[in-house]
C-alpha positions in Angstrom: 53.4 90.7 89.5 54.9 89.7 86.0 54.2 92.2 83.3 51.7 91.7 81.2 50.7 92.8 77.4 46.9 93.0 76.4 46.2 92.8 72.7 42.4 92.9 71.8 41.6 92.4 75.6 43.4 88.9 75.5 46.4 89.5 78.5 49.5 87.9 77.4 52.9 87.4 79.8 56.4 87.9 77.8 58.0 84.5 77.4 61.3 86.4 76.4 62.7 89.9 77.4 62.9 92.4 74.9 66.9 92.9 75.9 67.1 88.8 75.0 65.4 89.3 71.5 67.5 92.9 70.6 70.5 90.5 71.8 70.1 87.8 69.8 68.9 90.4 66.8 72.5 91.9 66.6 74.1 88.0 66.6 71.5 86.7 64.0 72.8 90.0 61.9 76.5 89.3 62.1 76.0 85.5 61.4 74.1 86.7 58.0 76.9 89.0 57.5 79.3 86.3 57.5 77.7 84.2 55.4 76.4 86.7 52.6 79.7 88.7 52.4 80.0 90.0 49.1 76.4 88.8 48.1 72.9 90.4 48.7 70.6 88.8 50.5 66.2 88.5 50.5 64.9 88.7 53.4 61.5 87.4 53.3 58.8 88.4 55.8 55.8 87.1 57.1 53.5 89.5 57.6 51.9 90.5 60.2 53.8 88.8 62.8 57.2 88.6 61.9 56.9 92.3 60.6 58.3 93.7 64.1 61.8 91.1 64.3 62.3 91.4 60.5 62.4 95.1 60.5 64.8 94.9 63.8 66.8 92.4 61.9 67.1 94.2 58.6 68.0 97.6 60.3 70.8 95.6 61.8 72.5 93.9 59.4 75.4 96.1 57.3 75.5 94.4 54.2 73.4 95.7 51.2 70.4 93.2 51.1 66.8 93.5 50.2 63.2 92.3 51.8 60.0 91.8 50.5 57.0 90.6 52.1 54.3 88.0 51.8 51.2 87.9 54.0 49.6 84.2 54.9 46.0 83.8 57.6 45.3 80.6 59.0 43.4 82.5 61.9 39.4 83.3 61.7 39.5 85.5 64.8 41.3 83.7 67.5 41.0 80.2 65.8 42.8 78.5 63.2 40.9 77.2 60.2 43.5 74.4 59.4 44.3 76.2 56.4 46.8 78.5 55.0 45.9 81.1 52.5 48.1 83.3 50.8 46.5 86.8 51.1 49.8 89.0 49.8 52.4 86.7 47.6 56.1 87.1 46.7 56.3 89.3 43.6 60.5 89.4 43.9 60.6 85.9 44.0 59.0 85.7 40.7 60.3 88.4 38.9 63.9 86.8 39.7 62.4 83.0 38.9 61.4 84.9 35.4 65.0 86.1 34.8 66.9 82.8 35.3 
């Protein structure tokens, strides 16, 4: 039987391995390593989802860089309501929009 992951008694299957996700982690970390050399990087997060991968990404990349978070609901329970709120907005983003 495949594993299974139950989150508020809902019973999920894993599409993707956590080995293929950690994998593809450490390239996603050298690719922003390429590119940013020498500059330092804002990671943005979407919270609460993306909090997981983000963190695993920002661990691995060895650059200096920063991240900040901003969190959005659609969801009402297990149902979308067609709408995106902003519950938790981008305070870096606009203190550096201020300064230019």
């Amino acid at each position: 039987m495949k594993e299974q992951v139950t989150y508020n008694g809902l019973k999920f299957v894993p599409y993707i391995t956590n080995e293929r996700i950690q994998s593809r982690i450490k390239e996603l970390a050298k690719e922003i390593e390429s590119r940013c050399a020498g500059k330092c990087p804002l990671f943005i997060c979407v919270l609460n989802g993306a909090f997981s991968f983000a963190a695993d990404l920002f661990r691995s990349v060895d650059i200096d860089a920063e991240i900040t978070f901003i969190r959005l609901k659609s969801y009402d329970g297990t149902g979308t309501t067609g709408v995106v709120r902003e519950i938790a907005g981008l305070s870096e983003i606009s203190k550096a929009a201020r300064l230019l």
